[in-house]
N, C-alpha and C positions, 0 to 999 in steps of 0.2 A: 786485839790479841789473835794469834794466828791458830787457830787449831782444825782438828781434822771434819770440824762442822762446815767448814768450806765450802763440803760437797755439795750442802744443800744452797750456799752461794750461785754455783753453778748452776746447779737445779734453775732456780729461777733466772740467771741468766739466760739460759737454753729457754724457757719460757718464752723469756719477751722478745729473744730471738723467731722464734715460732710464730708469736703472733704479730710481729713485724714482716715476717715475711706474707704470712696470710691475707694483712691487711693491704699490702703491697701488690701480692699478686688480684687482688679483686678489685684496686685500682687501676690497673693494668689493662685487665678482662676492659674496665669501663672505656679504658680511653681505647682499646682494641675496636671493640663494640659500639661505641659512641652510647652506649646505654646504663646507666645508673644499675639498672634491676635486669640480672640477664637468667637469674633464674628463682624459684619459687622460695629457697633459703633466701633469698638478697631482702624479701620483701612481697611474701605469699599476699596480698590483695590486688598489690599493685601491677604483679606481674600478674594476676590473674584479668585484669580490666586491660593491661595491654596487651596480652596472646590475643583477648577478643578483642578490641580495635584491630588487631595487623590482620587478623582474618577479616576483618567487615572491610580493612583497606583491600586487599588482594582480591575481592569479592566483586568491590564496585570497579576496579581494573577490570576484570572478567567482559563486565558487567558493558562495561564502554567499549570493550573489545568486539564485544557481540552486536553492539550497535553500528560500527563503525564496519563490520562485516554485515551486519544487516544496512545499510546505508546504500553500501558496495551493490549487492543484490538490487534493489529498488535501483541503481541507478541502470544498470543493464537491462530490468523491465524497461526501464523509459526508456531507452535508447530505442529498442524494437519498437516502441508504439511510436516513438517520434518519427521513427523510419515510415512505418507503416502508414499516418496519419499523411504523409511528405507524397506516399504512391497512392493514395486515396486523392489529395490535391490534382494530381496529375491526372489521373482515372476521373473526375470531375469534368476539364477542359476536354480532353477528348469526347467524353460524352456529349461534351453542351456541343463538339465543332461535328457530332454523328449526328445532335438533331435540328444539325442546320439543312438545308433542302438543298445547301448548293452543295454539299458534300455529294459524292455519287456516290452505287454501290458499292465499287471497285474501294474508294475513299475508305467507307464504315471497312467492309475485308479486313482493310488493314491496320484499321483503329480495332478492332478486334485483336486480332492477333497480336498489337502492344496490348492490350487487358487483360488477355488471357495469361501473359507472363507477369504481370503485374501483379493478378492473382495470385499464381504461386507462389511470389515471392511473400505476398501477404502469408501465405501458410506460413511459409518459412520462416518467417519473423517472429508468429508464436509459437516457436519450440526453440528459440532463443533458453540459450540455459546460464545455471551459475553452477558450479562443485557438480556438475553431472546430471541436472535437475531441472526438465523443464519448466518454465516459468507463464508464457502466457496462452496455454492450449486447454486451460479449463482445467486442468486437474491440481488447482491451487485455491480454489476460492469457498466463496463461504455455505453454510447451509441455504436450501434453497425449497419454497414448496410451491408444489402446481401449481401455474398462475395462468390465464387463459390473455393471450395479447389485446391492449387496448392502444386506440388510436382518440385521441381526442381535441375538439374542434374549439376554441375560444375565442375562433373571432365572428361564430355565428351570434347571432341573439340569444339573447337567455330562455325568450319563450319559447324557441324555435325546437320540435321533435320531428321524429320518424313521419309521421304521417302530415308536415306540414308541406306544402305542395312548393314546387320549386321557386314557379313568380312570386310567391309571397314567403322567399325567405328575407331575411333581416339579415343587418349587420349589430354587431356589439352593441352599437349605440342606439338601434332602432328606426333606422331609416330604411328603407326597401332595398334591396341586395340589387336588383335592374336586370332579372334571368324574364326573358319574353319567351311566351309558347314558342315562338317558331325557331329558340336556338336550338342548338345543339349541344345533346352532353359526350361528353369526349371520357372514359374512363379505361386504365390503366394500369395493372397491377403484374408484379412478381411472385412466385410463390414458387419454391424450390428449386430454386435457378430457372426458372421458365417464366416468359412473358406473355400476358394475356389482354385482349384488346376489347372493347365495345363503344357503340356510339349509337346514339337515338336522338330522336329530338322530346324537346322537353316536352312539351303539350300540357297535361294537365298531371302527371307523374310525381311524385313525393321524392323525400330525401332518400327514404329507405329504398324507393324505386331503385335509387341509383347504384345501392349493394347490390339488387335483386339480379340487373340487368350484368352486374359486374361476377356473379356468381353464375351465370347463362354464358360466359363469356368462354367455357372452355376446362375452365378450371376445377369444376366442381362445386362444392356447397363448403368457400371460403372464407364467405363473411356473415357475423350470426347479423341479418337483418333486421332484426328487435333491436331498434335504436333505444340509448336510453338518455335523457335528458335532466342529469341532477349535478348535485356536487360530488360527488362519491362515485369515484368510478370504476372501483373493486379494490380486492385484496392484491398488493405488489408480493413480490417472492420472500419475503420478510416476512410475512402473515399478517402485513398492518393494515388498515383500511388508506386506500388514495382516495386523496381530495382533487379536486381542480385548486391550480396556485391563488388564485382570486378567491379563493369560497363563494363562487356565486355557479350557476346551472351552467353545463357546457354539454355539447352533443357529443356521443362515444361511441364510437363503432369496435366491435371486438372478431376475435377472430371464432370462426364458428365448431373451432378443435381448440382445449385445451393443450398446452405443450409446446415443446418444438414442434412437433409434429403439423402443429395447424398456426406454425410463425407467416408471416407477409412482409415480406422482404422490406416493401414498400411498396407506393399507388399512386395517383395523380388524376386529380379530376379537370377538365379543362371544359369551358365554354366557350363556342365562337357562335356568331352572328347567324342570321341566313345567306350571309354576303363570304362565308368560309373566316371572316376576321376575328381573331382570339378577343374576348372581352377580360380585360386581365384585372381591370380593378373588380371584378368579381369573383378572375381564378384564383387573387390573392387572397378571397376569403374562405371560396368554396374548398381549396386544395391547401388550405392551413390546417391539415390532419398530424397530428404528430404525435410520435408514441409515449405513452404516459406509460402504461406499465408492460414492461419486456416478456414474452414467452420465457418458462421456467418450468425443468423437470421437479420433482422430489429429488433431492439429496444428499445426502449428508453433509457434514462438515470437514470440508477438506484445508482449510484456510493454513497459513504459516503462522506459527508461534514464534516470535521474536523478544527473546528474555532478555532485557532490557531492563531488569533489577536485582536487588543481591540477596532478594528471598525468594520465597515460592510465592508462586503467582503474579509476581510484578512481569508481566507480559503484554506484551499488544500482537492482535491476533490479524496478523496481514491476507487480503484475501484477495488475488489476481486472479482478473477474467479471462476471458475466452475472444481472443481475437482471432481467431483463425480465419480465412475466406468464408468457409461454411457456418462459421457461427454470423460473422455479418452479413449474411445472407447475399454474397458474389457469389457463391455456387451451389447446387444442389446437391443432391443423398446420390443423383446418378453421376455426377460428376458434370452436371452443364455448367457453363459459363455464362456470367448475366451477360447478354445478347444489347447489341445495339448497332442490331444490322439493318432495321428500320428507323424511322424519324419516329416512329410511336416506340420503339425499344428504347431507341437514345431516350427519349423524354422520360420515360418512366425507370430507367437504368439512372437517370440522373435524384430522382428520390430516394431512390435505393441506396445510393455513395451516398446521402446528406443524412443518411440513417444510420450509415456506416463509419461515418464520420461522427457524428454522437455519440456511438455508443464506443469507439475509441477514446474521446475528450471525456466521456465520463472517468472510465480507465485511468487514463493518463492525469484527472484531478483528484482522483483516489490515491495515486500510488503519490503525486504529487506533496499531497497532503501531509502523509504517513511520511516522507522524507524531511519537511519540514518537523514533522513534532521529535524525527529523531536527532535533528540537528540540536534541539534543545536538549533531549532526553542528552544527549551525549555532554554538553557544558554542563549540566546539571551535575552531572553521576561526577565531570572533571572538579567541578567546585566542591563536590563530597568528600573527596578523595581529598583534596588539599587541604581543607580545614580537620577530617580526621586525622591524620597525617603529624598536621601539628599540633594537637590537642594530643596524640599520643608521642609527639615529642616532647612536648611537655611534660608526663606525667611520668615515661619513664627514659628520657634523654638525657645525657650526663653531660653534666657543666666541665668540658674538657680544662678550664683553663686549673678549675677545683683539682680536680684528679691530677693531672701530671703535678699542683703542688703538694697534695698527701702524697703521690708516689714516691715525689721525692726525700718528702720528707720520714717515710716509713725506710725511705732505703741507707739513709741516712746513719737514722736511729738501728736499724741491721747490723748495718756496718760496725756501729759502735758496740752494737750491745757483742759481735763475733769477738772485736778484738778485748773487749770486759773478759770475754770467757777463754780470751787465748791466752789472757794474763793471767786467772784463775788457775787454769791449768799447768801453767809456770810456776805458777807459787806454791805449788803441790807438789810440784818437780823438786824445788827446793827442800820440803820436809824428808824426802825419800833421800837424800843426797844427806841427812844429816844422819840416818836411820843406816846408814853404808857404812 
């Protein structure tokens, strides 16, 4: 029966009109969105566990971002040291063709003046920069505490100290070293860009002799002559105690200034005959001094932070050295040039590169290193990313093929419920028209 309760026919037609379209429009929103839950009404837990996933995603993006610029950086350090390592090679040959005798003066002149540019370019290598910032001139690396230089010997005997006398030194294994009173010691050292010379014969003279005569030589009071013969051969710039790599007793010479200040470039001891002929299977044991722990100010912690995670603290703390000419000991505080204008320069210039060259390869297997762990750090942080990703696709990612059918089908049912109420509103027409 037709009466004027109608209205509330209508009523709920307009109703489900409304919430067909509401439902329609949040279908809509999803397949817009690609997301089920696009705000805290859809589904307050879920959408609160997916804002924090899309932040932990966008974080570890950051995150790889920074690696992949930290990468970048490390790869421009290497370039400098590989350069510099390349003019160190080259500074080698020349040296060894300055301490040949057939070389003349006029020869060394000139092999000089290629070093001296060679040098500089060394400097120039470490102010090598990245974003404005230089990179290998020392004001990038780690803390550091006074460490006094050590030179340390392993291919003497074990029993062998300061005060054992030259003919009765030892090799490793224990057999007699073959040093006769009547050689000759030949010794050799740098110290602030300067070259310093001595020779005696051996006679009845100790190891330590061989500092004493080398600290008379010009240089001052450069080598502490208190030989000392154990496995411990002080504290490195790290504060740790050094061992010899063997754990057994090795002979160590130090420098007799803590610091840079009392660094030695490098030295060479040589033995020859009474006949002036080099006895070498002996220089190779006497002149196997090699630096165990490096000259080292106080100083703080200057290293690079590279945030490489998507909390705090996830860091690795990058810390580049100091390759400068002056920190490898090519040039002095007054500005000399290591010198190899003599066959005794060349010879002892040529320890000096092989020290120089060490303490570049160390460098360059530090920075090496640290490029490797970030090639990983970086896949790592990409496979975090991937699998958050879709774990948060999953939990709030909308099944498009669902949604466009409720879309449809709410729109449908719209349609229907419009024209219900466009007929309702007809038939109301109607009553008014009998009411005229």
């Amino acid at each position: 029966m037709a009466t004027i309760g109608s209205y509330a026919q209508q009523l709920s037609l307009l109703n489900q009109l409304n919430m067909r379209y509401s439902s329609a429009m949040k279908h809509a929103t999803a397949i817009a969105t690609g997301n089920k839950v696009n705000s805290a009404a859809d589904d307050a837990s879920t959408y609160s566990i997916g804002k924090s996933m899309g932040v932990r995603i966008g974080s570890l993006e950051q995150a790889d971002a920074n690696t992949q610029t930290s990468s970048s950086m490390l790869k421009v350090a290497d370039g400098a040291m590989s350069n510099t390592l390349d003019i160190l090679t080259t500074m080698k040959e020349k040296a060894l063709a300055a301490a040949n005798s057939t070389a003349r003066d006029s020869d060394r002149a000139n092999i000089q003046k290629e070093l001296n540019q060679y040098i500089d370019q060394i400097t120039d290598n470490s102010l090598v920069e990245y974003n404005g910032m230089a990179l290998m001139n020392g004001s990038n690396d780690y803390a550091t505490q006074l460490t006094t230089q050590a030179y340390t010997n392993t291919s003497l005997g074990t029993e062998v100290t300061g005060s054992t006398k030259l003919t009765d030194l030892t090799r490793r294994a224990g057999d007699n070293l073959g040093i006769a009173s009547t050689d000759t010691i030949n010794v050799s050292y740098v110290k602030d860009g300067k070259t310093y010379h001595t020779s005696y014969t051996a006679g009845d003279t100790t190891l330590e002799d061989i500092f004493k005569n080398a600290n008379n030589a010009g240089g001052g009071n450069v080598f502490d002559t208190t030989l000392g013969t154990t496995k411990e051969i002080g504290t490195n710039s790290s504060g740790n105690l050094q061992e010899t790599v063997d754990g057994k007793n090795a002979i160590t010479v130090k420098a007799a200034e803590a610091g840079k200040a009392g660094e030695i470039s490098g030295f060479t001891i040589s033995v020859t005959d009474a006949s002036g002929n080099e006895k070498k299977a002996v220089n190779n044991v006497l002149s196997d001094f090699s630096e165990s722990i490096g000259a080292a100010e106080n100083r703080a912690d200057n290293s690079l932070t590279l945030q490489v995670g998507a909390d705090a603290n996830q860091s690795i703390q990058a810390g580049l050295g100091n390759i400068s000419a002056r920190a490898l000991g090519l040039i002095g505080s007054d500005g000399s040039y290591l010198s190899v204008g003599t066959v005794q320069d060349a010879s002892a210039a040529i320890s000096v590169i092989d020290n120089a060259i060490n303490k570049v390869l160390e460098q360059s297997t530090n920075v090496g290193a640290l490029s490797s762990r970030l090639e990983y750090t970086h896949s790592n942080l990409v496979t975090q990313g991937e699998n958050l990703t879709a774990a948060q696709t999953t939990l709030i990612g909308a099944d498009i093929a669902k949604e466009l059918t409720q879309f449809t089908s709410d729109n449908i049912l719209m349609q229907a419920s419009q024209a219900m109420l466009a007929q309702s509103y007809q038939n109301s027409s109607w009553f008014l028209n009998l009411l005229g």
